[in-house]
LOFIDO-672919 format. One record per residue (C-alpha): residue in one letter; residue number from 1; x, z, y. Coordinates in steps of 0.1 Angstrom, whole numbers. Example, Ala and Ser with C-alpha at 12.3 -4.5 7.8 and 13.67 -1.06 7.14 Angstrom:
2
a, 1, 123, 78, -45
s, 2, 137, 71, -11
END
This chain:
519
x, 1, 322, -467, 193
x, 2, 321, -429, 200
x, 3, 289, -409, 197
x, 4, 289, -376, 208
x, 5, 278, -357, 175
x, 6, 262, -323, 183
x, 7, 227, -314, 185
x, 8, 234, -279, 185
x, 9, 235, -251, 215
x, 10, 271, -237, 215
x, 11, 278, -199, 220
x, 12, 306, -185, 231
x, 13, 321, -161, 206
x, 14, 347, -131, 214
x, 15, 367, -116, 188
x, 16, 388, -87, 192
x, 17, 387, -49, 181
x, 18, 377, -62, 149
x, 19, 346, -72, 158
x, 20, 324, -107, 173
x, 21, 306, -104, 202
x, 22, 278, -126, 200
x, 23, 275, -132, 164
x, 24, 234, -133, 170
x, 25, 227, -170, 175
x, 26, 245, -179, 141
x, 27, 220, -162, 130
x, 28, 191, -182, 140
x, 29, 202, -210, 123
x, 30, 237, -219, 119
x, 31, 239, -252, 97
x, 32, 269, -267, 78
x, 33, 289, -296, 96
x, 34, 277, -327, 78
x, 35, 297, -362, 91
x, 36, 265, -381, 82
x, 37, 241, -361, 100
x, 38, 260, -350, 128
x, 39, 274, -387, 138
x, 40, 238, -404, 130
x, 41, 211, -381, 133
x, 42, 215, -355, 157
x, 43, 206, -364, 195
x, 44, 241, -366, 209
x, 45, 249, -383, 237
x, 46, 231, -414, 241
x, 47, 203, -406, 211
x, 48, 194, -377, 228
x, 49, 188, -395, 265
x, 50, 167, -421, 242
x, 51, 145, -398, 235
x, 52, 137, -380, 266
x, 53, 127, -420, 279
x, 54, 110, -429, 252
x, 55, 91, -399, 250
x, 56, 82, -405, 288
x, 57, 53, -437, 286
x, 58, 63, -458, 315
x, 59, 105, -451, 317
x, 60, 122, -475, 300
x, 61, 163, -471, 292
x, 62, 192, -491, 301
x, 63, 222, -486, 281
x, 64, 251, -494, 300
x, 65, 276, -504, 273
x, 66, 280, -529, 245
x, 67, 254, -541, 223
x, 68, 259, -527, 191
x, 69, 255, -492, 216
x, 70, 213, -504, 220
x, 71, 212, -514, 182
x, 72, 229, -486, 165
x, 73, 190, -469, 166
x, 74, 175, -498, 153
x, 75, 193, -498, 118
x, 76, 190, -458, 121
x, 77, 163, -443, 136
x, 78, 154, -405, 132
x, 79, 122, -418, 117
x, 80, 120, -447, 98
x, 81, 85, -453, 111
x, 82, 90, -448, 147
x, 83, 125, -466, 159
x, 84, 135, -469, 195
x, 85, 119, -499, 200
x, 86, 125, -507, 243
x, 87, 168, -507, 242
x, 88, 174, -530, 270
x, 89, 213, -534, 273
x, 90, 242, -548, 299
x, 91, 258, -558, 266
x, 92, 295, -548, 280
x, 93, 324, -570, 265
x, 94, 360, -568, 266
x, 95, 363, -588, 298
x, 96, 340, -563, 315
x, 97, 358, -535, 301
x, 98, 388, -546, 319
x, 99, 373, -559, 352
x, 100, 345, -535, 351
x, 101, 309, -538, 342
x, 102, 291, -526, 378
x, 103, 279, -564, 385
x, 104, 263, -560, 349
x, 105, 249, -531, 358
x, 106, 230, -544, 387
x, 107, 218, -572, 372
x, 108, 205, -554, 337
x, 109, 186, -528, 361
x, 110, 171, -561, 378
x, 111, 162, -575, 345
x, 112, 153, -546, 330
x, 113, 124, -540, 357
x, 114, 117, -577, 362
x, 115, 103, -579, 320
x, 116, 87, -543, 315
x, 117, 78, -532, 351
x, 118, 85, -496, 345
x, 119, 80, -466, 372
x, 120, 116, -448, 356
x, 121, 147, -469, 345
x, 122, 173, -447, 328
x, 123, 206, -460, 329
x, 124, 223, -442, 300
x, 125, 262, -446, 303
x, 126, 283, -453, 270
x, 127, 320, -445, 262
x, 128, 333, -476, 274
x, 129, 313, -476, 306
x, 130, 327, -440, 309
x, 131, 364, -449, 304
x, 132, 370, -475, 330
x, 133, 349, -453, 355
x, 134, 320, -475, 372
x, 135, 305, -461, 402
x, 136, 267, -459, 386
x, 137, 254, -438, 413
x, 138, 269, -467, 438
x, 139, 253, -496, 421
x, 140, 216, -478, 418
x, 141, 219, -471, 452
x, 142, 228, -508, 464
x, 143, 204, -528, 439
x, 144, 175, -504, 449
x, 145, 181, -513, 489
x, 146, 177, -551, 480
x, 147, 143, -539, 477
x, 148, 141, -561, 444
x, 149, 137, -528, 420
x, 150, 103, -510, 426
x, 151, 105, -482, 406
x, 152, 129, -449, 401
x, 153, 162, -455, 388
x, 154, 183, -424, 370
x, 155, 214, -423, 353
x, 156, 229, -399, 326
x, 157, 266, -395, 315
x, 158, 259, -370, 293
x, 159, 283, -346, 313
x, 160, 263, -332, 340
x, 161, 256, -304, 315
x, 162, 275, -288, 290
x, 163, 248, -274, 272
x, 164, 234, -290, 237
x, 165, 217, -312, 229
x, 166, 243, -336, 248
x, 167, 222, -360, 254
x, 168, 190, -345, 256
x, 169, 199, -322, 280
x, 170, 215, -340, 307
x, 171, 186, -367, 306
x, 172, 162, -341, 317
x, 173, 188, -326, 345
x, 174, 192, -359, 358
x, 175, 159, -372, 362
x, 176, 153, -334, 380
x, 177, 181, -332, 399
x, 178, 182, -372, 411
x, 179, 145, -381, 409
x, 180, 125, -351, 414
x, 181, 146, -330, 440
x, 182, 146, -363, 462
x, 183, 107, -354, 472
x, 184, 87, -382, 460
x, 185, 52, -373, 456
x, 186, 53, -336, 457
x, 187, 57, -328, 494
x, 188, 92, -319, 497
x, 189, 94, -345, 523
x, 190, 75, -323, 545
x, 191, 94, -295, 533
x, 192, 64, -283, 510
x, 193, 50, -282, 477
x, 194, 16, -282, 469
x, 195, 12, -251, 443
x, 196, -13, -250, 412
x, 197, -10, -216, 417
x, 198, -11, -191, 385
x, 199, 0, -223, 361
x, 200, 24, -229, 337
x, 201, 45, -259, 322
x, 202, 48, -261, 282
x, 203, 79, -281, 275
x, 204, 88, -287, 240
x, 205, 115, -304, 219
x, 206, 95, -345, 218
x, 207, 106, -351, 178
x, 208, 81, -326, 170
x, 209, 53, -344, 186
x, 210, 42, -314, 217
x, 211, 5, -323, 217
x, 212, -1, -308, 179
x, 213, 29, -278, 189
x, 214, 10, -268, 220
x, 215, -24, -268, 217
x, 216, -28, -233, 201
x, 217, -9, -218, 234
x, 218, -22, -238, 257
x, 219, -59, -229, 245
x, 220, -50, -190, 244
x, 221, -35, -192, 282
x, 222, -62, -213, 294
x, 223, -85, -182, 275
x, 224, -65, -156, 296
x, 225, -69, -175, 326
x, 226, -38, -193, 332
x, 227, -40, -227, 341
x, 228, -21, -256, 324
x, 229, -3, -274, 348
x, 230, 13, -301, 326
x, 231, 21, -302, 288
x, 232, 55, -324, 278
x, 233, 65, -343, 259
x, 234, 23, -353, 247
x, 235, 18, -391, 269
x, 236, 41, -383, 295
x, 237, 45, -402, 326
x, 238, 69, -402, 356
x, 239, 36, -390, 374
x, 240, 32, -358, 352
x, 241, 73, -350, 358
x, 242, 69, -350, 395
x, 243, 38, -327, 390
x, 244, 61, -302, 371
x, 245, 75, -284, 407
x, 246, 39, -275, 412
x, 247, 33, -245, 385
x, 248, 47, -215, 389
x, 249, 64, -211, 351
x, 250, 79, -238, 332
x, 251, 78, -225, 292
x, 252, 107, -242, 271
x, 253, 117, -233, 235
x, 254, 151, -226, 245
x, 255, 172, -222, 276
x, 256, 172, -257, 291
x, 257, 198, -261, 323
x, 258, 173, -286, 342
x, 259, 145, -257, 343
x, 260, 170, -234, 357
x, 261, 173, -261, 386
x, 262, 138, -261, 390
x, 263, 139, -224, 397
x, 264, 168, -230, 427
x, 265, 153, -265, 445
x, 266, 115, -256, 440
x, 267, 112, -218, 429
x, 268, 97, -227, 394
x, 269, 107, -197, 374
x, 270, 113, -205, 335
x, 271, 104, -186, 303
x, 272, 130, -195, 271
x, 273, 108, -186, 242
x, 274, 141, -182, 219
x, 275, 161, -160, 245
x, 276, 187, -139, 232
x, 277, 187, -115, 258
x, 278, 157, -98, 246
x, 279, 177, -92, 213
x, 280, 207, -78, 233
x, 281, 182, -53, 253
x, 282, 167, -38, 221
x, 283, 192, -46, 196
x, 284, 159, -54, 175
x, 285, 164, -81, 151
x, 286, 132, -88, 147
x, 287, 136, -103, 184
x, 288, 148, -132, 165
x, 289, 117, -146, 151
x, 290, 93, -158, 179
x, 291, 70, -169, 154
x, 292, 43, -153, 132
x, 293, 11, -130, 143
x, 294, 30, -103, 158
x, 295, 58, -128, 173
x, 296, 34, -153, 188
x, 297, 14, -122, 199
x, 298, 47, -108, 220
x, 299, 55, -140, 235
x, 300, 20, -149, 245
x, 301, 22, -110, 262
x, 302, 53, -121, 279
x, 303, 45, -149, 298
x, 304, 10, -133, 310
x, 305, 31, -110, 322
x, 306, 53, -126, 342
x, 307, 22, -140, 362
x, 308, 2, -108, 362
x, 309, -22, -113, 335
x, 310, -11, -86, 313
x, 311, -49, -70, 314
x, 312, -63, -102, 303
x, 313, -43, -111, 277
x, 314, -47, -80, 260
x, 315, -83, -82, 251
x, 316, -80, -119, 239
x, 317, -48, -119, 222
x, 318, -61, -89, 202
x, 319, -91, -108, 194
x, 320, -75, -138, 183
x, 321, -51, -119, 162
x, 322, -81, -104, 147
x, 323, -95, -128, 135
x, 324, -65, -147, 124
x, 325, -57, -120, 104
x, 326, -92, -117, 90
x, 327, -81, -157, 76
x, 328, -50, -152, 66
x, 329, -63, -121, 44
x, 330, -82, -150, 22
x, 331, -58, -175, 29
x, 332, -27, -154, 12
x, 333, -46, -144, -19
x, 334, -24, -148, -50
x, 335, 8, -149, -28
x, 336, 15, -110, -20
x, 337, 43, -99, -43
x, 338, 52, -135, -54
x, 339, 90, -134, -55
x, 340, 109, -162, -32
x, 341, 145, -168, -26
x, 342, 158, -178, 9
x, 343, 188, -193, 20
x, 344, 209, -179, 50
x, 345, 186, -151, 66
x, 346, 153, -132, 71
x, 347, 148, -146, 106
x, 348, 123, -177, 112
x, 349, 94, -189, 83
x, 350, 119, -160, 61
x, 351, 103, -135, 90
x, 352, 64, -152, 84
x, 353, 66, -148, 46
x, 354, 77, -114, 44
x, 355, 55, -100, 75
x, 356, 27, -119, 77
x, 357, 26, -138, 44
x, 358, 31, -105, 22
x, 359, 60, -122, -5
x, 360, 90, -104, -13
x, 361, 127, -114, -9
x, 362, 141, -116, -44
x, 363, 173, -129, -34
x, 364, 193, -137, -2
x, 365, 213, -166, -4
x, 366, 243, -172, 27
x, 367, 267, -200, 25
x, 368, 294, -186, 57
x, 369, 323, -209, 51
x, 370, 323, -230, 83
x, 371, 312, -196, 101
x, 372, 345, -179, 89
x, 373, 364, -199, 110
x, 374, 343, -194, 142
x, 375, 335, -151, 132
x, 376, 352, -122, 119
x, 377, 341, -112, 85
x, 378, 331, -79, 101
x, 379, 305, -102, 120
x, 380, 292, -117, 93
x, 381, 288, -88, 73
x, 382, 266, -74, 101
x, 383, 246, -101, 101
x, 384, 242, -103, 61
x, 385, 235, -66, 67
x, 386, 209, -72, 93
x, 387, 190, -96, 68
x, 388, 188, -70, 42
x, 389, 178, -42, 62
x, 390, 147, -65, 73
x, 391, 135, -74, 42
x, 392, 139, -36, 33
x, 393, 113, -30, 59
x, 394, 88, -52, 43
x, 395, 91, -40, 10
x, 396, 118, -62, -7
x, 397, 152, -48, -21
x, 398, 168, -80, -26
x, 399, 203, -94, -48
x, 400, 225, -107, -21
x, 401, 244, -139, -28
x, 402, 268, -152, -4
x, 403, 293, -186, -13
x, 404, 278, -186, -45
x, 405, 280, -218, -76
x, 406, 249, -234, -77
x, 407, 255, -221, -113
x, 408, 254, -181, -104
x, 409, 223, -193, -80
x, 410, 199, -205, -110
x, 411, 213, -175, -132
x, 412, 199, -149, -105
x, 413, 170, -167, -95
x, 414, 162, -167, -132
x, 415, 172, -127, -139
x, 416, 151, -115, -109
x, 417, 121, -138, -119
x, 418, 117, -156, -86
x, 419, 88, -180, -85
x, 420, 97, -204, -53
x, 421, 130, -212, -35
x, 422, 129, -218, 2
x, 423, 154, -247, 2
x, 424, 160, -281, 17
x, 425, 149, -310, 5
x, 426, 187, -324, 4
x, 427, 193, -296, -23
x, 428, 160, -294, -38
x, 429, 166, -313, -69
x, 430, 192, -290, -85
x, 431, 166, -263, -85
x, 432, 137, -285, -99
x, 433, 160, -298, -128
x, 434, 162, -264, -140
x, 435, 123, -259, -135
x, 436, 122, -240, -101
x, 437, 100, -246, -80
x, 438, 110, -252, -37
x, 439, 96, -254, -9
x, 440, 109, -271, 23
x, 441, 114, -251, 58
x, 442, 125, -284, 75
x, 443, 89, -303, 68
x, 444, 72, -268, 75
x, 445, 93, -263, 110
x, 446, 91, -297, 124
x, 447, 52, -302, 114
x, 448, 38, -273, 118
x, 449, 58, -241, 131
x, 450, 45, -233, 167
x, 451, 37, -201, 188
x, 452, -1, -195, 176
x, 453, -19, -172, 151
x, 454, -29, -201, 130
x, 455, 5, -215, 117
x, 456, 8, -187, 90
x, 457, -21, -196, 76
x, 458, -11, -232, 73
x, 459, 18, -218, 57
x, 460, -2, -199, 33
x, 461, -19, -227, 24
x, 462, 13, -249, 19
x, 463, 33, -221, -1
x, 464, 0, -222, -27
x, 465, 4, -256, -27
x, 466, 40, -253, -37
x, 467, 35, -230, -62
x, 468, 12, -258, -79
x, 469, 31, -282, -78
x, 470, 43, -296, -114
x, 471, 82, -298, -120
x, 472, 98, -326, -104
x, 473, 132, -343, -116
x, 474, 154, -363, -97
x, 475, 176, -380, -131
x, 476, 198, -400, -105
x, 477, 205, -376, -82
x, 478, 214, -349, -110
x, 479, 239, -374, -123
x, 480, 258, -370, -93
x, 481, 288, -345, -88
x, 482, 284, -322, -58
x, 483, 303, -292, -42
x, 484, 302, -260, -61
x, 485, 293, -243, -31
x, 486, 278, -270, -10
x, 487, 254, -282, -35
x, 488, 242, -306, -9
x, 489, 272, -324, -5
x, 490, 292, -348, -34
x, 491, 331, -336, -31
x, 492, 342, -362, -14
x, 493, 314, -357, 18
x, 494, 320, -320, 12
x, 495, 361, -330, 24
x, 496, 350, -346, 49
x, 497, 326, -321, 66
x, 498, 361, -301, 61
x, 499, 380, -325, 83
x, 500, 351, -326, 109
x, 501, 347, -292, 110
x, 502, 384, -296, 119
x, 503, 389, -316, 150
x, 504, 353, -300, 162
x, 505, 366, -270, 162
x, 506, 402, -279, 179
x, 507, 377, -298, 210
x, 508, 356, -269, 215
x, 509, 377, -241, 211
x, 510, 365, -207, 191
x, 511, 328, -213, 196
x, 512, 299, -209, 172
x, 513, 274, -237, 174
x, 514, 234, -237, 161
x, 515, 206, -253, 158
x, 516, 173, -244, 180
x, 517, 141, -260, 171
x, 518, 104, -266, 186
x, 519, 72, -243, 195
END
């Protein structure tokens, strides 16, 4: 089977006159191309659709395809503790792949409603379901006037959109576009829409569990006066999705092509909370980091703003920052001036620890081999450049390392007396041999990162912790041979994410690709 591999938003880059044009989002976080992690655990095509239904409590999915399409999640989940566990499938074979599978169709949406009772089936297509082009929209459309299926019935290809995540996306767009804009309960059958005037939607990534993400913003909005209309993806049902047309702002974390048809079928505007506009405006790079005091201050500005609460939310946002900042004061104790090492940039929790946190940059660490193929080297210098002029503002002259051995790493974080290293967990171990200490910005972003004044004092909190923590060794994993410059990787995986890197790049063209995370 194919799987579509990419999480990741793709930008189009321009090169010419020496120079990129949009070198910016690389800069958020561009990643390396791992084969593991981009063919398993990475919401392509059909992962991605699986978790906008699963995340939804009364959808259930269909997967239109063969079997081994429905059981690929249950031997690899993106947590081990929380698998896909409803995968209803039409279990395609080769007979159907030649006669086509539309009678398998109808009868795995009858099935499918007949043992869960659902109010959303999802039909998610496959590759071979693809290929031999079944009419899905056709066969929806008949089984539902049999009147045997009582509920909603969507399907996603995964190429209505273009835009990353694959899968993810094009799920939302087609339950908007083929459930929503058809007027089910919200009016637009009688050509209206009853408004919750002056409210907003919060819509954030669902692997990073919304409720916990949210409930900081939502508690400061609802402090300025503006009402929560509906919160996903925290116990979502098909009833909460066709409330979304009613606010009159739907807030997403990144641009997300189903909000912008909100805006055209109902007149829902949208607020991206990582838009790179701003940045291109202002040319300020500390655009970058929605996060933070001052960040989540900004954005919390911005979106009172677009409903005409500006005058509110100045006195409680500055009162909440107040006394966020009267915490963090005792939170941070022992941390200002503490010395910390951070791979690829300033911008995100780098941003938090230098501004809010008080630490200093002792070192800059960029690994830019898969971005020189995709950007001049005058691009990334500007970015490198960028990095270094931010951490100059906050009081850190730091050594800049780029493509370096993990060797020349330990021997500069050693030199410059650096007491933590901001580094994944994947890569951890080669640091804690050696008796550094690290501290993971993937458990930090997915847990706890959020628009809010309280996530840099949880992140305080957490970077004392690190600094406690006793050396840890990792015997079997030191054994191991790895990359000289992707420490991460063994050799052999290292030639592979070359080959991938490859043909990706030959099927989309000179683009840039990164990753965007949650609230």
């Amino acid at each position: 089977m194919m799987y579509e591999q990419e999480q990741k938003l793709e930008i189009e880059t321009t090169k010419g006159n020496g120079r990129a044009v949009g070198f910016l989002r690389p800069l958020i976080s561009a990643y390396s191309t791992l084969p593991l992690h981009g063919m398993t655990a990475i919401p392509g095509k059909i992962s991605g659709a699986l978790m906008v239904v699963d995340s939804i409590e009364d959808a259930v999915p269909l997967i239109h395809g063969p079997v081994g399409c429905a059981f690929q999640r249950k031997i690899n989940p993106f947590r081990p503790y929380l698998p896909f566990y409803e995968t209803p499938c039409t279990d395609m074979n080769d007979v159907d792949v030649v006669y086509g599978g539309e009678d398998k169709l109808s009868l795995g949406i009858k099935e499918t409603y007949e043992k869960y009772h659902p109010n959303l089936i999802v039909v998610i297509t496959t590759c071979p379901s693809d290929l031999i082009g079944d009419d899905f929209k056709a066969v929806i459309e008949e089984t539902k006037a049999k009147g045997d299926i009582g509920c909603d019935v969507v399907y996603t290809t995964g190429d209505f959109v273009k835009s990353k995540p694959v899968g993810y996306q094009d799920a939302l767009y087609a339950i908007t576009d083929q459930m929503l804009c058809n007027g089910k309960g919200i009016g637009m059958e009688k050509g209206e829409i009853e408004r919750n005037e002056g409210s907003v939607n919060i819509i954030t990534f669902p692997i990073h569990g919304a409720g916990l993400k949210t409930a900081e913003m939502a508690s400061v909005l609802s402090e300025i006066g503006i009402e929560i209309n509906k919160i996903c993806f925290d116990h979502t049902t098909v009833k909460d999705l066709y409330d979304l047309p009613k606010a009159d702002l739907t807030i997403t974390d990144y641009p997300m092509v189903w909000a912008k048809l909100m805006k055209e079928r109902f007149g829902v505007d949208h607020y991206e909370i990582l838009a790179f506009d701003r940045f291109k405006e202002t040319r300020d790079p500390e655009l970058f980091s929605p996060y933070g005091i001052e960040g989540s201050a900004r954005v919390l500005m911005e979106i009172a703003q677009r409903l005409g609460k500006e005058g509110e939310a100045e006195e409680v946002i500055e009162r909440r920052k107040k006394v966020a900042t009267e915490r963090l004061s005792k939170a941070k104790v022992g941390l200002d001036g503490k010395k910390v090492a951070i791979m690829g940039g300033i911008h995100g929790i780098g941003m938090t620890l230098l501004r809010d946190v008080g630490m200093m940059a002792s070192i800059i660490i960029y690994k830019t081999q898969v971005l020189e193929s995709r950007l001049t080297s005058e691009a990334i210098n500007e970015m490198l450049d960028i990095n270094v002029k931010l951490a100059r503002k906050y009081g850190s002259d730091p050594e800049v390392l780029v493509n370096p051995t993990i060797e020349e790493e330990i021997k500069a974080i050693k030199e410059t007396g650096t007491d933590l290293v901001i580094s994944m967990g994947a890569t951890a171990h080669k640091y804690n041999k050696e008796g550094i200490r690290t501290f993971n910005p993937m458990d930090f972003m997915l847990l706890h990162q959020r628009i809010g004044f309280e996530c840099p004092i949880e992140l305080a909190i957490l970077l004392k912790e690190a600094l406690k923590k006793p050396q840890r060794r990792n015997p079997l994993l030191s054994m191991l041979k790895y990359d000289p410059y992707r420490t991460n990787l063994i050799p052999e995986w290292a030639a592979l994410a070359d080959m991938f890197g490859t043909i990706r790049q030959g099927a989309v063209g000179d683009k840039v690709v990164a990753g965007m995370y949650g609230m």
